[in-house]
C-alpha positions as CSV (number, residue, x, y, z in Angstrom):
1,X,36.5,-14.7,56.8
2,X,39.3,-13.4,54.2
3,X,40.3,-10.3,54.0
4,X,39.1,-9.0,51.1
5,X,35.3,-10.0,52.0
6,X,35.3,-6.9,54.8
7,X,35.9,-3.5,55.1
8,X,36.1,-0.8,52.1
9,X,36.7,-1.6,48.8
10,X,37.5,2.4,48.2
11,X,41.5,2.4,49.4
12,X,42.1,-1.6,48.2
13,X,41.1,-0.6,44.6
14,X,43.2,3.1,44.6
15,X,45.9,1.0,46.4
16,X,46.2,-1.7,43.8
17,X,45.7,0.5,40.4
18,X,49.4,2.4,42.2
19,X,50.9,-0.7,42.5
20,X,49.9,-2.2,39.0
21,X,50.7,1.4,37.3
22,X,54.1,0.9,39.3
23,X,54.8,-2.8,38.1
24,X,54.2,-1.8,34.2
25,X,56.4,1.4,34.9
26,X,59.2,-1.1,36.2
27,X,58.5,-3.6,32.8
28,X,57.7,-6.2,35.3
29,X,55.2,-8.9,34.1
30,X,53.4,-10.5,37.3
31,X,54.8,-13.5,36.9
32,X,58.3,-11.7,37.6
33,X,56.8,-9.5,40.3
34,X,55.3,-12.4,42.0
35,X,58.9,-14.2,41.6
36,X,61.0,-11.2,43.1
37,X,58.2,-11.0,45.9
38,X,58.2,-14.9,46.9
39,X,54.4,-15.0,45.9
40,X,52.1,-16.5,44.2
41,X,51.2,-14.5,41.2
42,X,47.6,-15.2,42.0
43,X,48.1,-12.9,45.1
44,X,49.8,-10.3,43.2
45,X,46.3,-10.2,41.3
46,X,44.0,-10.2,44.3
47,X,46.2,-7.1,45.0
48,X,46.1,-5.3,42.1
49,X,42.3,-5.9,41.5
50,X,41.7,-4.7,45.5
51,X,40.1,-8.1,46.2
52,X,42.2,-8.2,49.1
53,X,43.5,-5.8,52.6
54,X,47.1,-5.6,52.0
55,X,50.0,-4.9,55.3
56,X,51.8,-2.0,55.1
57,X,55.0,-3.7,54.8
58,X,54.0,-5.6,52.1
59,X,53.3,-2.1,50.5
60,X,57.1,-1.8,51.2
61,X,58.3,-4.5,50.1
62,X,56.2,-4.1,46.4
63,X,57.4,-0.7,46.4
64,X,61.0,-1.6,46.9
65,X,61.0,-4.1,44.1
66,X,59.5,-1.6,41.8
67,X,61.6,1.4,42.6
68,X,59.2,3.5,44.3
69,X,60.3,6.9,45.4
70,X,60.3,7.4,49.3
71,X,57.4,9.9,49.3
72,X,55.6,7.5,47.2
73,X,56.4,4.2,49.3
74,X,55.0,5.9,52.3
75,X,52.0,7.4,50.6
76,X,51.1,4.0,49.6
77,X,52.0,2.6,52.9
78,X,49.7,4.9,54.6
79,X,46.6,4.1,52.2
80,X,47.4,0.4,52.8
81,X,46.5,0.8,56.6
82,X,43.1,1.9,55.7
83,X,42.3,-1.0,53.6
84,X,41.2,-2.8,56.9
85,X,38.4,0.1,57.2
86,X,34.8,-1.0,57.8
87,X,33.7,2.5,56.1
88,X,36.0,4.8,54.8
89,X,36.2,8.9,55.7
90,X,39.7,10.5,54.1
91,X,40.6,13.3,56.0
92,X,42.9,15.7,53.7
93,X,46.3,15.9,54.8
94,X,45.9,12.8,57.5
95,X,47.4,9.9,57.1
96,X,47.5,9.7,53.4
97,X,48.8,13.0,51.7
98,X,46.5,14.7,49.2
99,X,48.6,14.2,46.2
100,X,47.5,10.8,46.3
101,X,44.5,11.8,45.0
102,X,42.2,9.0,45.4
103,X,38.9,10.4,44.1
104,X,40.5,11.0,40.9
105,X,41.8,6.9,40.6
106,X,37.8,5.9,40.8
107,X,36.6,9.1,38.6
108,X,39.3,8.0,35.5
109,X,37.7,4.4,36.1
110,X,34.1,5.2,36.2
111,X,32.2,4.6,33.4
112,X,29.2,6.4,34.4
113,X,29.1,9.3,37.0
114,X,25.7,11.3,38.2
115,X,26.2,14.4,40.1
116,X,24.6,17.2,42.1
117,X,25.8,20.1,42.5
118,X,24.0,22.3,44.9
119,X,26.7,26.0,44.7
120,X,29.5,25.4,42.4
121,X,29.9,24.1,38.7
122,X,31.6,20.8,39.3
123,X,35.6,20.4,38.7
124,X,35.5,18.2,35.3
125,X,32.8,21.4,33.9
126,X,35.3,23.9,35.2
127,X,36.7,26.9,33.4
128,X,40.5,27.9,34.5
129,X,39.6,30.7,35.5
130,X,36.7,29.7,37.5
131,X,38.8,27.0,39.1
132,X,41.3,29.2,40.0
133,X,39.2,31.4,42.2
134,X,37.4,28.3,44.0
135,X,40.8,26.9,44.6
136,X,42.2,30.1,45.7
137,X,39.5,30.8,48.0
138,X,39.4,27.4,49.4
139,X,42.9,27.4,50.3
140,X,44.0,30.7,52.2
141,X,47.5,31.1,52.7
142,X,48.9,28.4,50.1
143,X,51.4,30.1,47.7
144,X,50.4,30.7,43.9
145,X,52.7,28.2,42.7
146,X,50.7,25.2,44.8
147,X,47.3,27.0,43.5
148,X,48.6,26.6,39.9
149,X,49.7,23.5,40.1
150,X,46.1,22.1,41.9
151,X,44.7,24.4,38.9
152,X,46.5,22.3,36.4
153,X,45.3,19.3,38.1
154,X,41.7,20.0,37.8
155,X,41.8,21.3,34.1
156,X,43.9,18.0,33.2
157,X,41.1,15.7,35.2
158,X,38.6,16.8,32.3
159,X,40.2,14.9,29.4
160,X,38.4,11.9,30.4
161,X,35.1,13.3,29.2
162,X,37.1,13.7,25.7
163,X,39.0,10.6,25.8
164,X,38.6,8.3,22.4
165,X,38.4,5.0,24.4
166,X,35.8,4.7,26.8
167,X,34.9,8.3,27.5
168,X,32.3,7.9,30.7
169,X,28.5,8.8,30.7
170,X,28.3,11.7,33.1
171,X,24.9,13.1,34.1
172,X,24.6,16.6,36.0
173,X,22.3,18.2,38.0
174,X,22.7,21.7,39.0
175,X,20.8,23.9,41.7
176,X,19.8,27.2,39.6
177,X,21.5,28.9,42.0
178,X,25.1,28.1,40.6
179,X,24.1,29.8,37.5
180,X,23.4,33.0,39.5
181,X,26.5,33.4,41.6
182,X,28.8,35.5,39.9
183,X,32.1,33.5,41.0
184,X,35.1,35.2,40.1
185,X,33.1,38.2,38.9
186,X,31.1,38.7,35.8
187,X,33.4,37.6,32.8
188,X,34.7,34.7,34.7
189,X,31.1,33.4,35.4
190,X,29.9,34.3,32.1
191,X,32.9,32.5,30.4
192,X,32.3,29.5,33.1
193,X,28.9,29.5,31.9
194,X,29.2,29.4,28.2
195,X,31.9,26.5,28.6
196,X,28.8,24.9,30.6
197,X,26.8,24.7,27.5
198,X,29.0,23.5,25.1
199,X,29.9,21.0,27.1
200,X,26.2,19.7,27.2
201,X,26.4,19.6,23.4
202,X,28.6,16.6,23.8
203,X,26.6,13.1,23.4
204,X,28.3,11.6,26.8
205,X,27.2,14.7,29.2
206,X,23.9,15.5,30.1
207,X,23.2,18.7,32.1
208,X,19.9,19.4,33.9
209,X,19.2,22.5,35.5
210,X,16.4,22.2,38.8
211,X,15.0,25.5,39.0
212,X,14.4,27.7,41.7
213,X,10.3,27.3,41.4
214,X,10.6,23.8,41.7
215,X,10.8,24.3,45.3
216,X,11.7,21.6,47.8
217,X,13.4,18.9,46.4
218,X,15.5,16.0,47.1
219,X,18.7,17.8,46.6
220,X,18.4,19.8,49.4
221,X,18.1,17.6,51.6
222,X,20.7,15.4,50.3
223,X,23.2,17.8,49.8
224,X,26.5,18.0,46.7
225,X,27.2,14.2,45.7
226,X,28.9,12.1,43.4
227,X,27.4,8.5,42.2
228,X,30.2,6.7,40.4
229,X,29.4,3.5,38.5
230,X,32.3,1.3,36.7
231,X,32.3,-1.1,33.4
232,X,30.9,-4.6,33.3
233,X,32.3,-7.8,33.0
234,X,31.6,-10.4,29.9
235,X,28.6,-11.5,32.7
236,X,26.6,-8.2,33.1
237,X,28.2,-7.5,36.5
238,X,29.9,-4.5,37.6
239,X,34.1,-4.9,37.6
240,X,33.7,-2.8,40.7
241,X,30.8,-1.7,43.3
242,X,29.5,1.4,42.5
243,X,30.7,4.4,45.1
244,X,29.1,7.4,46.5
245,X,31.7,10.4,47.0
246,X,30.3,13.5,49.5
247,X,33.1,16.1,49.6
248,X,32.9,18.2,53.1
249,X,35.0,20.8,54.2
250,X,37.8,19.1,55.9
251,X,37.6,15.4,54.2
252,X,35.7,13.0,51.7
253,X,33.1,10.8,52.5
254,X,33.1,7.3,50.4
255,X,29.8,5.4,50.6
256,X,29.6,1.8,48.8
257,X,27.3,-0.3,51.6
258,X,23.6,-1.8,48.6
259,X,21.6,0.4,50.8
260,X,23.7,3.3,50.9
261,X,23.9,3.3,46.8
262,X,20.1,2.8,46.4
263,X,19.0,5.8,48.7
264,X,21.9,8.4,47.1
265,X,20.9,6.5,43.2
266,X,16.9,7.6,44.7
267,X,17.4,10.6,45.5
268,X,19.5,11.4,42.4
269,X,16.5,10.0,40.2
270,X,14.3,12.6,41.9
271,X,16.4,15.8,41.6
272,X,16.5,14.5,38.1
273,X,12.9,14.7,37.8
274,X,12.4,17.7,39.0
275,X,14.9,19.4,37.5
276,X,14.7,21.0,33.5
277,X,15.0,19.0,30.4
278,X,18.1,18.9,28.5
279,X,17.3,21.8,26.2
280,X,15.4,23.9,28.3
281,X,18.3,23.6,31.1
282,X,20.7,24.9,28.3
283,X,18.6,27.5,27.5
284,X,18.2,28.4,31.0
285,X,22.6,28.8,30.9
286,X,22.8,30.3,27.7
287,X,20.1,33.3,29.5
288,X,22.3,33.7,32.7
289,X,25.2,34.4,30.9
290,X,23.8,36.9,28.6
291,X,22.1,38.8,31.9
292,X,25.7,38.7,33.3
């Protein structure tokens, strides 16, 4: 059986949009990338497009050609030894480093992402200030100048909901209980929550609020999850499976098995039906931050 017909999809897609982003930073077409390589530039595609488990010192070798700093070379390296993965769990600071940030490849490819949020507003929804104090506190011990810069990082991960070409649908679900936790005291939250509704003004985000007196839903049982869906092709089909991101404490969870997608997609349908329609949910924001 090829290669690219088992294991994760996840790292062979992250892997090949670096190396593509790479080749066009180097002004190499394929055809001269395949030719500097000794490959077929059909190969070079299956690569790119993560349609394929890639060696690690093939990793070198592209990275070489395209002159790829060291860090970066064996970044890449180390994501190319998970392509082989039957499932996928990236552990922060393992063998890939962090700045590689692969969540963020899939979430700036997306075309449609659904959410639950069970504690915290989610990162693309977040304030500065809010995202400062979850960073902070999520990260004891790291100096301000790393904080900032992760800071910057989130803030800079929300264009894509502004972005004039294929800005993605994005549909969010929040436990009531994120509108009640004062994070980073009153002003912060109340600023975090008033940025919250205006950004359900916008025609490509949805935000639904499940109340508490909704009691038990699917959500909590399910837990914080991401369901991210990609464009279609000229035949209906999706470019790319759709993924299921679970963040935990130590790593991130990447789910992309039919059966896997259908239970998370479920479950998401249900939080959304038991949670508060669009207007009534913003209503709900704009009340908690006057009572802050």
């Amino acid at each position: 059986m090829p290669d690219g017909t088992t294991g994760s999809t996840v790292p062979r897609r992250q892997l090949g949009r670096y190396l593509r982003e790479m080749r066009n930073r180097a002004r190499l077409t394929v055809k001269a990338a395949a030719t500097k390589l000794e490959w077929s530039e059909a190969k070079i595609w299956r690569i790119e497009t993560g349609q394929t488990s890639l060696r690690s010192l093939d990793v070198e070798a592209m990275c070489k050609i395209y002159g790829a700093p060291a860090d970066v070379t064996e970044g890449l390296m180390g994501l190319a030894k998970e392509t082989k993965a039957r499932g996928w769990w990236h552990a922060y600071g393992d063998v890939i480093p962090e700045w590689l940030e692969v969540y963020v490849g899939l979430e700036e490819a997306a075309s449609r992402l659904s959410m639950y949020e069970s504690e915290l507003v989610p990162g693309l929804l977040q304030t500065e200030a809010y995202a400062r104090t979850v960073i902070a506190a999520d990260n004891p011990g790291v100096d301000d100048a790393e904080i900032e810069r992760r800071v910057h990082v989130r803030i800079e991960r929300q264009a894509l909901l502004t972005r004039v070409t294929a800005a993605p649908q994005v549909e969010v679900a929040l436990n009531e209980a994120v509108l009640r936790r004062p994070v980073g005291g009153r002003e912060v939250m109340a600023d975090q929550l008033h940025r919250l509704a205006a950004a359900a003004d916008r025609s490509n985000v949805s935000v639904r609020i499940v109340p508490f007196n909704a009691g038990l839903h699917h959500g909590l049982m399910s837990g914080p999850f991401n369901i991210l869906r990609f464009p279609v092709n000229g035949d209906g089909r999706e470019t790319e499976p759709p993924t299921v991101y679970v963040e935990g404490f130590t790593g991130a969870l990447y789910l992309e098995k039919p059966n896997e997608i259908e239970r998370y997609s479920s479950a998401f349908e249900r939080i959304w039906g038991s949670a508060l329609d669009e207007t009534a949910s913003k209503n709900m924001i704009i009340q908690a931050a006057r009572d802050l």
